[in-house]
MMTF fields as JSON, N, C-alpha, C and O atoms, coordinates in Angstrom:
{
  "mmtfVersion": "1.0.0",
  "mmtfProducer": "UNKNOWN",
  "numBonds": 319,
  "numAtoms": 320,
  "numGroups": 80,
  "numChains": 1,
  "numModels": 1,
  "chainsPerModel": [1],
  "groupsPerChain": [80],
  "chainIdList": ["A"],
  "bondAtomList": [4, 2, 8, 6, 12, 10, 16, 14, 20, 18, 24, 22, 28, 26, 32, 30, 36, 34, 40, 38, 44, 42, 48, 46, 52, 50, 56, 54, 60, 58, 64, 62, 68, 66, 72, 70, 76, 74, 80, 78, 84, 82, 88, 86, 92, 90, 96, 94, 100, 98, 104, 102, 108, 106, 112, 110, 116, 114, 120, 118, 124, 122, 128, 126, 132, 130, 136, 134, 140, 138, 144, 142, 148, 146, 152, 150, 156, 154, 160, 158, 164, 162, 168, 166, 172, 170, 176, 174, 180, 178, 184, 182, 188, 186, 192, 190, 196, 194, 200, 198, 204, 202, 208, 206, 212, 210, 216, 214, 220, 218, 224, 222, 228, 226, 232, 230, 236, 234, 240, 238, 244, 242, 248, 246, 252, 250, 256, 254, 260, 258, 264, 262, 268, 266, 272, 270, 276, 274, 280, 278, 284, 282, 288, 286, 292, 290, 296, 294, 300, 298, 304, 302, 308, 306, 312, 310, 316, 314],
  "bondOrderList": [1, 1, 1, 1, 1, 1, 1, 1, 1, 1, 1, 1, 1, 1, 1, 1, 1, 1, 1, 1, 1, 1, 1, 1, 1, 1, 1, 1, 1, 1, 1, 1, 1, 1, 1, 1, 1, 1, 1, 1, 1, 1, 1, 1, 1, 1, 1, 1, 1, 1, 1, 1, 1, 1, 1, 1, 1, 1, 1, 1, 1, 1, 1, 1, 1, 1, 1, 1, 1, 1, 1, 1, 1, 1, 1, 1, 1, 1, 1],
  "groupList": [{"groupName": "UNK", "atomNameList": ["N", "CA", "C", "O"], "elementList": ["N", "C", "C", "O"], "formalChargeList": [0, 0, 0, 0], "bondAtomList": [1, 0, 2, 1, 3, 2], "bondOrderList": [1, 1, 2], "singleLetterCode": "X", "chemCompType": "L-PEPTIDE LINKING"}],
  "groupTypeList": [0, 0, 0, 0, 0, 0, 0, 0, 0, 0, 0, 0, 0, 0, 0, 0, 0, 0, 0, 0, 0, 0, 0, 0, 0, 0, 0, 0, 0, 0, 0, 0, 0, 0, 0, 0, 0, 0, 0, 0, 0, 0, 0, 0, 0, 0, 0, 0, 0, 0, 0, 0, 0, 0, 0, 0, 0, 0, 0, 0, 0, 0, 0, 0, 0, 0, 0, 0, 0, 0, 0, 0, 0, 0, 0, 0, 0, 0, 0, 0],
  "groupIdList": [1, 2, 3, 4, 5, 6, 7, 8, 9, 10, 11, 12, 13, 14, 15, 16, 17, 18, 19, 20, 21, 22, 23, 24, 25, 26, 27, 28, 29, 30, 31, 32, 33, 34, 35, 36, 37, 38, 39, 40, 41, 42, 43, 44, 45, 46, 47, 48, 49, 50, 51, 52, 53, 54, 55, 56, 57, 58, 59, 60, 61, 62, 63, 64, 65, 66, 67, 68, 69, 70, 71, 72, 73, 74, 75, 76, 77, 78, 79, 80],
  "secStructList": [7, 7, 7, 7, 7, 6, 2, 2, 2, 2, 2, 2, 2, 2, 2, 2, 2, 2, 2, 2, 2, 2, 6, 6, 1, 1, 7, 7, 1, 2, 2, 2, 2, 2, 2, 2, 2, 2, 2, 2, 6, 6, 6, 6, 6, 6, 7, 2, 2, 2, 2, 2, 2, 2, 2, 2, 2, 2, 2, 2, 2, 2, 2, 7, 1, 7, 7, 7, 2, 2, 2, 2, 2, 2, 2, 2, 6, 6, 7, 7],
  "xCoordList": [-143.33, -142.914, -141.813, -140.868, -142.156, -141.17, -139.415, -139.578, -138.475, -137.479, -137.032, -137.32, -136.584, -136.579, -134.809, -133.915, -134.891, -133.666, -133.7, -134.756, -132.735, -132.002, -132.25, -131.56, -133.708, -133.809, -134.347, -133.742, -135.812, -135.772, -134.92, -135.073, -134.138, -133.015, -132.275, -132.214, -131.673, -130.861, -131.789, -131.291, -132.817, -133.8, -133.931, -133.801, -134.138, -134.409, -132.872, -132.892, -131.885, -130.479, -130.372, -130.213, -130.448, -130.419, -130.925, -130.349, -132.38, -133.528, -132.906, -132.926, -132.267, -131.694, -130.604, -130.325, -129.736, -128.747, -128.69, -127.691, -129.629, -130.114, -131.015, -130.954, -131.932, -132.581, -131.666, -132.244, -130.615, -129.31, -129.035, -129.146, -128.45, -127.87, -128.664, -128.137, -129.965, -130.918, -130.943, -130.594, -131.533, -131.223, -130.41, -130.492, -129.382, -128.684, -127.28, -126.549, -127.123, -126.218, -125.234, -125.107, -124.261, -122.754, -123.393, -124.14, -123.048, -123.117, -123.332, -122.564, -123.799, -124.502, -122.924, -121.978, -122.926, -121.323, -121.224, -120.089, -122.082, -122.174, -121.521, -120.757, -122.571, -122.156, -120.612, -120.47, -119.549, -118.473, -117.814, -117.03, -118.491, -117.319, -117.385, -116.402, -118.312, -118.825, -117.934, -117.341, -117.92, -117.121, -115.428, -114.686, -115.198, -113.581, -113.46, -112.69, -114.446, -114.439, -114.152, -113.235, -115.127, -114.994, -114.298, -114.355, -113.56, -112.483, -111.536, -110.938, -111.236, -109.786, -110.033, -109.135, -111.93, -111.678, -112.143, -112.526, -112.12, -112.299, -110.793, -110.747, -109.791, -108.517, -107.867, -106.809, -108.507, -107.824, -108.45, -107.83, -109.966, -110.714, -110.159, -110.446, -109.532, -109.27, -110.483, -110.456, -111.509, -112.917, -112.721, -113.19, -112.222, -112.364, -113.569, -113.403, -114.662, -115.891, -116.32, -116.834, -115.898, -116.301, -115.54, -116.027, -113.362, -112.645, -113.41, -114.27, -113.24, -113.873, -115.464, -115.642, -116.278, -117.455, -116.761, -117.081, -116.057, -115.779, -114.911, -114.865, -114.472, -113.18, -114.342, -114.073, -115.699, -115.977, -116.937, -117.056, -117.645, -117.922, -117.339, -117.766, -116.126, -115.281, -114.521, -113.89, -114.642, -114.521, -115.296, -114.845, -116.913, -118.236, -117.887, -117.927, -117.549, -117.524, -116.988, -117.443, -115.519, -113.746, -114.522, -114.608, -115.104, -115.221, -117.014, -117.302, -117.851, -118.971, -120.032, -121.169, -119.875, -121.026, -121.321, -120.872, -122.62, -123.201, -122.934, -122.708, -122.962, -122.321, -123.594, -124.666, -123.51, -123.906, -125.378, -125.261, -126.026, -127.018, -126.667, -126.572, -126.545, -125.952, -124.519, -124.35, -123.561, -122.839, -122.592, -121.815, -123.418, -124.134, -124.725, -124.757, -125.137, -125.774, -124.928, -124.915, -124.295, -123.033, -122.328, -121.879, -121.91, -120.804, -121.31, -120.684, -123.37, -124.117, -123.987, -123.416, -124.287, -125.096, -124.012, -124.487, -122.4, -121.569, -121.158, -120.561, -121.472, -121.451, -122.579, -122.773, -123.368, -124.383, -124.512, -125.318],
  "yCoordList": [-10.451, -9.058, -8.854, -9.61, -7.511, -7.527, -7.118, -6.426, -7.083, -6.925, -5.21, -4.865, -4.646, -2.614, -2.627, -3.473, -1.663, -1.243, 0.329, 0.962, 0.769, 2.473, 2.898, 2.665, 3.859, 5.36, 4.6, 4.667, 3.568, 3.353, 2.232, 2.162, 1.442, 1.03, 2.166, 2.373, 2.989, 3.995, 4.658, 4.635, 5.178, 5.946, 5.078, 5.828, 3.768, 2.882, 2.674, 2.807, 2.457, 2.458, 3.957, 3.912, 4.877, 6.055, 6.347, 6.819, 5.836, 6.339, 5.486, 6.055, 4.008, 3.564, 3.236, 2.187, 4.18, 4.573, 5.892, 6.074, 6.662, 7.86, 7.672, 8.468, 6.306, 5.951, 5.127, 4.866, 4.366, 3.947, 4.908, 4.808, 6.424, 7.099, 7.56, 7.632, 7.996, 8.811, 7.992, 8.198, 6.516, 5.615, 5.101, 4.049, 6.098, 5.495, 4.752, 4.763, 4.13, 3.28, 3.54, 4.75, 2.755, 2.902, 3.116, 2.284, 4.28, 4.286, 3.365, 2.447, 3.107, 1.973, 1.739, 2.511, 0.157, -0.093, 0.601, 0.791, 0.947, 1.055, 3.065, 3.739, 3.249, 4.491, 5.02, 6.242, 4.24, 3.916, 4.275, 5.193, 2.913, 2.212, 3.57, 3.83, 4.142, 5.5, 6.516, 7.155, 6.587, 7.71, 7.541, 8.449, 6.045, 6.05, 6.631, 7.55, 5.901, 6.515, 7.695, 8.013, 8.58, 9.698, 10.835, 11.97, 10.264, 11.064, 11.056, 12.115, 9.856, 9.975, 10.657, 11.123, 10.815, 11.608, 13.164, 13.798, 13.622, 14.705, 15.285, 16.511, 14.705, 14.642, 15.006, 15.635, 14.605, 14.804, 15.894, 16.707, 16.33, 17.356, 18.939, 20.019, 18.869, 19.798, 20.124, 21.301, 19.529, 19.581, 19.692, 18.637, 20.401, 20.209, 19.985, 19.356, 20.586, 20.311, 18.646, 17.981, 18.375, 17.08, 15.973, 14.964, 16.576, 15.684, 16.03, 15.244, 16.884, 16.897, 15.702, 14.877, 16.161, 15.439, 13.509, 12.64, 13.436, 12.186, 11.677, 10.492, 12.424, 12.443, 11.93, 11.051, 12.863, 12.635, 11.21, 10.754, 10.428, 9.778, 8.295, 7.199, 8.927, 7.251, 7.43, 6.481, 8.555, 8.533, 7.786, 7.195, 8.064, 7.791, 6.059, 5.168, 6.149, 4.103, 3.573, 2.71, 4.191, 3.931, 3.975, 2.824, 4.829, 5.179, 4.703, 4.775, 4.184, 4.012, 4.791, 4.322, 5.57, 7.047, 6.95, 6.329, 8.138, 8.243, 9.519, 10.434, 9.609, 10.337, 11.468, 11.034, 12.197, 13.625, 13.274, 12.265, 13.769, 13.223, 13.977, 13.402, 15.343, 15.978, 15.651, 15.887, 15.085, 14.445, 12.979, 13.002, 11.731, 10.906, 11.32, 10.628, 12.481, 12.651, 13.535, 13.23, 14.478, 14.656, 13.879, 14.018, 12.464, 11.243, 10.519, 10.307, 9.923, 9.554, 10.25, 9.68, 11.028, 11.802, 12.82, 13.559, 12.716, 13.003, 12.823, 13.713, 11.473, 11.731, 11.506, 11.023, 11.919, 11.878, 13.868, 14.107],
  "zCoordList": [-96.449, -96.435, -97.472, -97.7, -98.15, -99.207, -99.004, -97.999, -99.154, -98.424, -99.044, -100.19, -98.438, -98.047, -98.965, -98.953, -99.467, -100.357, -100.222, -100.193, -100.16, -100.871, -99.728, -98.736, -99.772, -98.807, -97.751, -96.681, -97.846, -96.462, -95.74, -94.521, -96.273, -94.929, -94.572, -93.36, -95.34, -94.526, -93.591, -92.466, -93.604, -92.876, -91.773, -90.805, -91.297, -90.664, -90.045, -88.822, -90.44, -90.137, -89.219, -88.0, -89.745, -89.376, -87.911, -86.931, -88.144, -87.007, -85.83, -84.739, -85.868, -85.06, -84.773, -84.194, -85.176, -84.638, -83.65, -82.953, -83.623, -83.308, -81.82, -80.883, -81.859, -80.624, -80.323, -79.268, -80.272, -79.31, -78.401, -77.179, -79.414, -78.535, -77.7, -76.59, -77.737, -76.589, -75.728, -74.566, -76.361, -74.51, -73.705, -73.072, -73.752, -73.222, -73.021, -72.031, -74.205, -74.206, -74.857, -75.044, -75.411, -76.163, -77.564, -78.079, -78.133, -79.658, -80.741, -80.45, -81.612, -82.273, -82.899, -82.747, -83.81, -84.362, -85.658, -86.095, -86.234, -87.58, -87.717, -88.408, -86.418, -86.544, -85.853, -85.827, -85.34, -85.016, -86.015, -86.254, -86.908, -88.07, -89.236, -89.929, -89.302, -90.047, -89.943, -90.812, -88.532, -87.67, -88.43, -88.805, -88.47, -88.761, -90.165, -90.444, -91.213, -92.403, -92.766, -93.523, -92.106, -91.815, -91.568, -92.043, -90.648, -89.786, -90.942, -91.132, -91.915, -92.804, -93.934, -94.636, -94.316, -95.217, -94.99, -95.973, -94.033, -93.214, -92.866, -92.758, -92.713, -92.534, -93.683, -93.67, -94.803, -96.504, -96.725, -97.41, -96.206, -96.709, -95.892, -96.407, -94.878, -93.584, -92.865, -92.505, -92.533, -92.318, -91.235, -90.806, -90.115, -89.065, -87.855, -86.81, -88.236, -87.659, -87.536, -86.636, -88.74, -88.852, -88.151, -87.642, -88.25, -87.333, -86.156, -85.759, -85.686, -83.961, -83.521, -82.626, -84.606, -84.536, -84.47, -83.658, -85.308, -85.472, -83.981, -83.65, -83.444, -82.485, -80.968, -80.149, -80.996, -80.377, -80.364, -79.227, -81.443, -81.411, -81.032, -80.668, -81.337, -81.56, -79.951, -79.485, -79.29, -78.117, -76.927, -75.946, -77.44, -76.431, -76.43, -75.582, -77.801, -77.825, -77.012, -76.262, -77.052, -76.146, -74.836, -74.406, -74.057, -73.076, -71.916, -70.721, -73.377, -73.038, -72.922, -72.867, -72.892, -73.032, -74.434, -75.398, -74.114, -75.483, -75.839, -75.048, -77.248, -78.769, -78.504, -78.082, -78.637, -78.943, -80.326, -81.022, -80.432, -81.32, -82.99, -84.074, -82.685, -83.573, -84.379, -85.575, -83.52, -83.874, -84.923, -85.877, -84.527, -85.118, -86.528, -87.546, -86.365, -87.717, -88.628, -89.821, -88.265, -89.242, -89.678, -90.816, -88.633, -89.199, -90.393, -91.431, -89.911, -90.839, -92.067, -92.997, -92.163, -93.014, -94.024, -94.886, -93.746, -94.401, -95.643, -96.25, -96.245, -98.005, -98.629, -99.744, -97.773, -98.785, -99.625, -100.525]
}
């Protein structure tokens, strides 16, 4: 098998980080570690939609619940 680069690992990264959160469980790490990124340059930007989004993700982790789906994908899907 040939090994996956650019659009589809992120798409594949993406899609499962996205079925973590529906089943269930604690927020995927990646999309965590995303979330922190995020939040500091959301913080420089005054983005507030995005601190909150981030606020709540890195919350579900702290706490064990799951992240909002919409949420996840604003943190993802932020510089692109």
């Amino acid at each position: 098998m040939l090994p996956q680069f650019g659009t589809a690992v992120r798409k594949k990264n993406l899609n499962s980080a996205v079925t973590a959160d529906l089943g269930g469980g604690t927020p995927d790490k990646a999309s965590v570690d995303a979330a922190w990124l995020v939040l500091e340059a959301a913080n420089d930007l005054g983005d507030h939609a995005a601190i909150e989004a981030c606020r709540r993700v890195i919350d579900a982790e702290l706490t064990g619940t799951v992240a909002r789906t919409a949420d996840v994908d604003l943190v993802l899907g932020y510089f692109r």
